[in-house]
N, C-alpha and C positions, 0 to 999 in steps of 0.2 A: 327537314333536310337542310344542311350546310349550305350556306348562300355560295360557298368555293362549288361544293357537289353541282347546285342549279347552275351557274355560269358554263361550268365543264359542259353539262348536258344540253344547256343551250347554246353553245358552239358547235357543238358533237351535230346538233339538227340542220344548224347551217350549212354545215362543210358537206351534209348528209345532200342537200338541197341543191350546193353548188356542183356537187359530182351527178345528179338527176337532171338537173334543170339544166343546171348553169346560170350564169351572169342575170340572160335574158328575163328570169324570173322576179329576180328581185328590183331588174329596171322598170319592173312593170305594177310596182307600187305606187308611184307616183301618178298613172295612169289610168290604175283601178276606177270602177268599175269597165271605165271606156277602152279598155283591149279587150273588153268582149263585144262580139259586133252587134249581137243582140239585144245588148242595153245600149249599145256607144248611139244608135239610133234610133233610140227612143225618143217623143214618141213618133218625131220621123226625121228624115234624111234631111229635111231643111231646118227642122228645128229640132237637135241633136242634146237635149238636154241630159242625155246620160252619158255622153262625152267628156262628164263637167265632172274632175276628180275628189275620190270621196276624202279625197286629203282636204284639197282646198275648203271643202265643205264643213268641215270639223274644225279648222283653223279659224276662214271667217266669222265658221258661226259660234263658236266659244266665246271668240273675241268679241262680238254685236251682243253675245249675250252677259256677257260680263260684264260688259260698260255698261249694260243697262242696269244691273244687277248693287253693280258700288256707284252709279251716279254717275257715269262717266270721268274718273276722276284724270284722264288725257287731258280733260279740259282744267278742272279745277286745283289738279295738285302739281300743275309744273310749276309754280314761282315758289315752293314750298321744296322743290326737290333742287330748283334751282341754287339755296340759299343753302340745302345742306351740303351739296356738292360743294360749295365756294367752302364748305369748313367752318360757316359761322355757329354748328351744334355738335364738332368734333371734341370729343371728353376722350384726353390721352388715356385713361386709364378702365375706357370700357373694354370686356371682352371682344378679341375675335383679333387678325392681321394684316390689316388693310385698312387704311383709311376711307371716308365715302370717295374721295375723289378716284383711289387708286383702284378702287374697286369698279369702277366706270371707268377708268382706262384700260383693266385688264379684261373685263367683258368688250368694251369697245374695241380692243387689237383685235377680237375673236371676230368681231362682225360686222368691222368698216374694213373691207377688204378684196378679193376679186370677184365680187357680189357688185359692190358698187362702179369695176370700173367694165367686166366685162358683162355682166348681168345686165346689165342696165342697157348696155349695146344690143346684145341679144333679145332682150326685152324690145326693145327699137323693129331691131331686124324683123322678128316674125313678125310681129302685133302693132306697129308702127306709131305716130307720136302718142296716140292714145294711151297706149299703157301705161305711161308715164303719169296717168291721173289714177288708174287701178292700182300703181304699186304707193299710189299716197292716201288712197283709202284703206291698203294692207296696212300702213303704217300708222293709223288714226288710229283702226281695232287692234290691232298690235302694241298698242304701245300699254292698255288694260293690262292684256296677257303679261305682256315684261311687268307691270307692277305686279299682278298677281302671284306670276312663280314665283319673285324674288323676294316679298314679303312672307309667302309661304315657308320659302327657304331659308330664311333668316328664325322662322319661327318655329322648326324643328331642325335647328342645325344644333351637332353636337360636336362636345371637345375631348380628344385624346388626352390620354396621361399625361402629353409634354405639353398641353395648351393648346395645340392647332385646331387649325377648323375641321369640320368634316358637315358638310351640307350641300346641297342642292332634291330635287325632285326623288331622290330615292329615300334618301332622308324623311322626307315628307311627305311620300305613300306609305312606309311603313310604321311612322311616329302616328302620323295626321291621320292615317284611314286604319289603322291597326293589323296587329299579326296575322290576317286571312288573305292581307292583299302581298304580305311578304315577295309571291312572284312576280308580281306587276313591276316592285321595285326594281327588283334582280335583274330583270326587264330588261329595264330602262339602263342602269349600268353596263347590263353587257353591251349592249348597242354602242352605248357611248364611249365603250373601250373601242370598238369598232370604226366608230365614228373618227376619234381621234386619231386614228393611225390613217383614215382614206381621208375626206373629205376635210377634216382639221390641218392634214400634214403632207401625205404622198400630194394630195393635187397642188398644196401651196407651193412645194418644193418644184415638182414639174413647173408649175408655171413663171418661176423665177427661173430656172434651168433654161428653159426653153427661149425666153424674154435675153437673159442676155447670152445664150446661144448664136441667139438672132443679130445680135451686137456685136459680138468680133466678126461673124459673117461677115459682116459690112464693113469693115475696118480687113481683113485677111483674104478674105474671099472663104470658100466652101470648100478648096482643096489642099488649106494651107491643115500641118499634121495637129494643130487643135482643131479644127472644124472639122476634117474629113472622118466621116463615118467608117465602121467597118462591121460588116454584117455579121453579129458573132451565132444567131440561128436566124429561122424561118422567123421575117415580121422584126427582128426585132437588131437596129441597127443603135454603135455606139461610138462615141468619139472620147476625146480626149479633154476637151473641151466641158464636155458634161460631166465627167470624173472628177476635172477638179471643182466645177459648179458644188457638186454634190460634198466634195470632203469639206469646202470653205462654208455651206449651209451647217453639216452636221456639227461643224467645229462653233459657228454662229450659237445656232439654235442650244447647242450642248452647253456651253459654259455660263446661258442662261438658266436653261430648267434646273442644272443640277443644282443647283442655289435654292429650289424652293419659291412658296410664291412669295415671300418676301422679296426676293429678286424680281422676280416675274412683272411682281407688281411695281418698281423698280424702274425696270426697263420698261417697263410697256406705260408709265406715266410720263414718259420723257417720250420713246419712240409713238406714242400716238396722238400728243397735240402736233407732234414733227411733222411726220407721215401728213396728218389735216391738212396742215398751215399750206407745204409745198402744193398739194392737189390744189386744194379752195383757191388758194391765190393764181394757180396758173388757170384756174378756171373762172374767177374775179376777171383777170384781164382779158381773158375772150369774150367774156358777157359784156364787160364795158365797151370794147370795140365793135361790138355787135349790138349795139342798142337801141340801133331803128328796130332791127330786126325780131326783138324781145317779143313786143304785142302781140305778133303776128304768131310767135313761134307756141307761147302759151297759149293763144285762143284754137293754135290747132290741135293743142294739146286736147283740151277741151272739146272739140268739134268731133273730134276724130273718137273719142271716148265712147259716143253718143249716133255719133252719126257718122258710118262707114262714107269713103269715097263710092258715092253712086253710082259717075261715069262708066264702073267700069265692072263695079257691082249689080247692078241693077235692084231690081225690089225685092220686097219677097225674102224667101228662105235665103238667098244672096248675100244682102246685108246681114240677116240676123247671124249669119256664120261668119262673117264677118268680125262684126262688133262680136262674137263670143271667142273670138278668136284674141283679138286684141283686148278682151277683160281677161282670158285665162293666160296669156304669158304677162300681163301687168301683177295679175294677182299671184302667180309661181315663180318669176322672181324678184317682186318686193316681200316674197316670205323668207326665198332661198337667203338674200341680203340683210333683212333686221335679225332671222332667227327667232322670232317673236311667236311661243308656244310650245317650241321644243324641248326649251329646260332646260340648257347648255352656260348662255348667262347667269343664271340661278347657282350653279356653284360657285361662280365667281364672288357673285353677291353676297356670296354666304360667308365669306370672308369678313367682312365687314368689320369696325371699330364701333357696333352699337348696341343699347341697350334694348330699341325700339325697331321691333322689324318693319312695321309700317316706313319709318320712315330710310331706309335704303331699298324699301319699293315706292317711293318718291324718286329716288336718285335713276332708279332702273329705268322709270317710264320717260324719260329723257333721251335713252340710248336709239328708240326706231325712229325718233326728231332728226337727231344728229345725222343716224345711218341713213335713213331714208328721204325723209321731207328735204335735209341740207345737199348731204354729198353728191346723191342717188340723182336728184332735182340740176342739179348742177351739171353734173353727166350727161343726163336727157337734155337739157337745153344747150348746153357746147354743140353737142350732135346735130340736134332741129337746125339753131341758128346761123349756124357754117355751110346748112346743104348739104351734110357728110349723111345725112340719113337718105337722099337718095339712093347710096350704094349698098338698100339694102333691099332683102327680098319684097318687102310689102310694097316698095317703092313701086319697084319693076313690073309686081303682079299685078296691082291695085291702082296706081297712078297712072305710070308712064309705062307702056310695055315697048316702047323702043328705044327706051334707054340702054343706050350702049359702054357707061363705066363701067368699072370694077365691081363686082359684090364682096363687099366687107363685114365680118362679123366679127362676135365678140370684142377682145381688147385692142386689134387691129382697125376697126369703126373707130373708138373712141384715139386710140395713137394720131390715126387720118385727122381726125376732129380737130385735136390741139394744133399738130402740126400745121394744119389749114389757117385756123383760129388766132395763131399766135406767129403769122407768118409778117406781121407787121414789125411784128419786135426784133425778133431771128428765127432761124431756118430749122432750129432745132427743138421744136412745140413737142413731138411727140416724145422726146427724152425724160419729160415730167410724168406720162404716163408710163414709163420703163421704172422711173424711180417706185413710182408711186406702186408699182406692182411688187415690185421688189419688196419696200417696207409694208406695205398691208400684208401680204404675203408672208413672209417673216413673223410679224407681230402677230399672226394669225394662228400659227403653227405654233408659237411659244405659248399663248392662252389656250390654247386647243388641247398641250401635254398638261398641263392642270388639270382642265377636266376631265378627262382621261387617267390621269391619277388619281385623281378622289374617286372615281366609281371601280379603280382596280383599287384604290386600299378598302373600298365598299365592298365586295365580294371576296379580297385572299385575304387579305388584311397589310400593315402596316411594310410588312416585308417583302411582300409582293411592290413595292414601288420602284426600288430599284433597279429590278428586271425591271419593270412598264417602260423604264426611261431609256433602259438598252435598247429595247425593242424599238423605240420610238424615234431615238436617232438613227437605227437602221433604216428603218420607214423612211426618213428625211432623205438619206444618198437613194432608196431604192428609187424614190420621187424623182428625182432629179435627171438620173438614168434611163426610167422606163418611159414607153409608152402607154399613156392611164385613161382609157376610153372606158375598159371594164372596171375600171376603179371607180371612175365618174358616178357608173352606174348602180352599184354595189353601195357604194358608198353615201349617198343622196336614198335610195333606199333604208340603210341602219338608220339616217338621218330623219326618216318617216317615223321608222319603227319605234324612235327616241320618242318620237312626241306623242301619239296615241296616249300615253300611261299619264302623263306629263298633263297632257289636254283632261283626263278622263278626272285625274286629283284635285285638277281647278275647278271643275263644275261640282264636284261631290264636295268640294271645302269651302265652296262659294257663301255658302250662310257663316260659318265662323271668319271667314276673311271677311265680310260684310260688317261684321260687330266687333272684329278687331281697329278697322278703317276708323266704323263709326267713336270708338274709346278714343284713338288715339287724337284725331281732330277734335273732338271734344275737349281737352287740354290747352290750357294757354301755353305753349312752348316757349322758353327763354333761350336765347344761346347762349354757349357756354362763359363768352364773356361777360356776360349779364350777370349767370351764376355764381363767376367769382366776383364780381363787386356786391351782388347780394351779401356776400360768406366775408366778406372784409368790413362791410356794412354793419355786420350781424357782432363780429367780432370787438368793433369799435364800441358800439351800443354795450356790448357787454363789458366792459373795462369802464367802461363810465359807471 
């Protein structure tokens, strides 16, 4: 069967699904086994161990088995991935369109982004300071998985008649495990065409929409003729404001993709050390000014990971629901945020300027450091160290229950945060996290239409991308416009659906990725400057 024929028909099932179920079905992947009540309390109501999703369970545990599998190489191959990123083993004239660095900023636009500024809030919110140590041991084993697929993907990526790339995870189920798993791949692309239009782009767009929506608010008021809404059906209200939000994204987002990743990778090597510098730094000076408060704010980090508030908990099945509560929103979104397993990175990396796959899965395993252990770590401790994570649900339930602040979540936590944080310098702290939403958001949405075009020229082929890109800046204004609760859902779902196939190719290739690793360290590596004074060396000799 034609890989176009399988895509059709695995649309054809969903849309089949969404007109039965609905939305609510596929929100409830993420959730699996535990929206059945009869496993969720297994083997009982205080200790709920079938609560605990079969997602999370496949992600950690691929990742704990993998590291153990190549040696851990989280540990041992980042000054090696280090050194290729800086370009000291960049050979202009290897195949592929990206350099290593560019190739790590365009995976990195995909997944330094509203992960890190409202994930990590919400992380906060339910599960309180502890998760902020479960989403750094997502990032320990995750960072395996990022070297695994992107080695993989580099190592069954193939090129078109005009030179470009075409690789990632479907590339690599159908090359790497052969013509019987062909559906597995198909899979995994149609999701990702999915993927890219909800949770790569509608939500990125909404939430830039909405963020400076909120901003002329305050500047205009709410009934000046851009702000004021006008109900155009049932549920679903719109202004003027958000119209041109949405044409200024599409016109954004549009004159980048259509360039290509050559662009892509472009812009997004510029917009993502950008994007970094402003966050880190507005976040450098809250830490600074908060630096009695540091010890205190990590060790609760730590306490709280391990050892539920008591007071208020008590013993018993109490706690343990507790603490399982604050390991599972640590552990779903420090995955939501690196992306570490899904295979979404993997086509980025498959771009690459190299000859050696292993080593741009050196470069990969770098990216859940950045995403998660730096930006993510940063987030969490602005929050703790300011007191801003009082206003959040754990606080009220767990701590304090007569606390009478505001309850704040998501990116409105971390806004409070800065604004609080940075009230020593001026009054306008929480403007960096507007920025900062804006460009991760953006950059998000521009690496998001990549992969979502290599898995639509993976199934129609070459000519099918054009349409993908129409379709894709639509997606950006519909974002921007709508109200995306069912999109959240829908869409973090395909985002499941992507990695099962993804996860299932890394354990089945786990022995030849193991003796690929083992070849390629084996090697005394020179960098490329070496090599030409080698060949100038060689050249001399010879004329003598």
């Amino acid at each position: 069967m034609k890989k176009s024929t399988s895509a059709l028909i695995t649309y054809g099932i969903i849309f089949l699904i969404l007109l039965i179920w609905g939305v609510p079905f596929f929100e409830d992947v993420w959730s699996f086994p535990g929206n059945f009540e009869i496993i969720k309390n297994f083997p009982s109501k205080d200790f709920p161990l079938g609560s605990i999703p079969f997602m999370v369970i496949a992600l950690l545990g691929t990742g704990i088995f993998i590291s153990i599998k190549l040696g851990f190489p989280q540990l041992r191959r980042v000054w090696h991935g280090i050194k290729v990123t800086m370009g000291k083993y960049d050979n202009p004239d290897d195949e592929g369109d990206l350099n290593h660095f560019r190739a790590l900023t365009t995976a990195l636009s995909a997944t330094v982004g509203i992960g890190n500024i409202a994930g990590v809030a919400t992380a906060l919110y339910y599960g309180g300071p502890g998760a902020l140590f479960w989403m750094w041991v997502t990032a320990f084993f995750g960072t395996a998985l990022k070297y695994s697929e992107c080695t993989l993907a580099l190592k069954y990526r193939q090129f078109d008649s005009n030179g470009n790339v075409a690789g990632g995870p479907m590339y690599t189920i159908e090359r790497g495990l052969g013509p019987k798993w062909h559906w597995l791949a198909v899979a995994f692309a149609s999701f990702a065409v999915i993927c890219s239009f909800a949770t790569g782009n509608a939500i990125q767009a909404f939430t830039v929409s909405d963020q400076v929506y909120s901003e002329v608010v305050q500047i205009v008021g709410p009934d000046h003729f851009l702000t004021a809404k006008f109900a155009l059906f049932s549920g679903f209200d719109l202004s003027v404001q958000q119209i041109i939000n949405g044409l200024v994204l599409v016109i954004i987002v549009g004159a980048v993709i259509i360039g290509g990743i050559k662009r892509i990778g472009n812009v997004t090597g510029i917009l993502a050390p950008v994007m970094a510098a402003i966050y880190v730094i507005g976040a450098l000076l809250i830490l600074f000014s908060n630096f009695t408060e540091l010890d205190h704010a990590i060790r609760m980090v730590f306490n709280m990971a391990f050892n539920p508030p008591s007071q208020v908990a008590g013993v018993g099945g109490g706690t343990f629901l507790i603490f399982l509560n604050t390991l599972m929103w640590g552990i779903k979104r420090g995955l939501y945020s690196n992306e570490a397993g899904q295979g979404s990175a993997a086509i980025a990396h498959s771009a690459a300027k190299t000859e050696y796959s292993v080593r741009e899965g050196s470069v990969a395993l770098l990216e859940p450091f950045i995403d998660t252990i730096v930006i993510c770590t940063m987030t969490g401790l602005v929050i703790i160290s300011t007191g801003a994570w009082h206003h959040t649900e754990f606080y009220v339930t767990y701590i304090d229950p007569n606390f009478t602040g505001e309850l704040m979540n998501s990116s409105i936590l971390t806004s409070y945060a800065f604004k609080k944080g940075l009230s020593w310098l001026f009054d306008y702290g929480d403007k960096i996290v507007t920025i900062g939403v804006a460009l991760f958001a953006i950059s998000t949405a521009i690496s998001w239409s990549y992969y979502g075009d290599r898995a639509a020229d993976y199934l129609f082929g070459s000519k099918s991308i054009i349409y993908y890109k129409y379709v894709f800046l639509l997606f950006v204004f519909v974002g921007a416009v709508a109200q995306l609760e069912a999109v959240w859902g829908f869409g973090d779902a395909a985002l499941g659906f992507m990695t099962f196939p993804n996860l299932l190719a890394i354990i089945l290739l786990s022995s030849k990725l193991k003796k690929m690793s083992n070849d390629y360290f084996s090697i005394d590596h020179k960098t490329y400057k070496e090599q030409l004074e080698e060949k100038e060396k060689f050249k001399r000799v010879n004329k003598l």
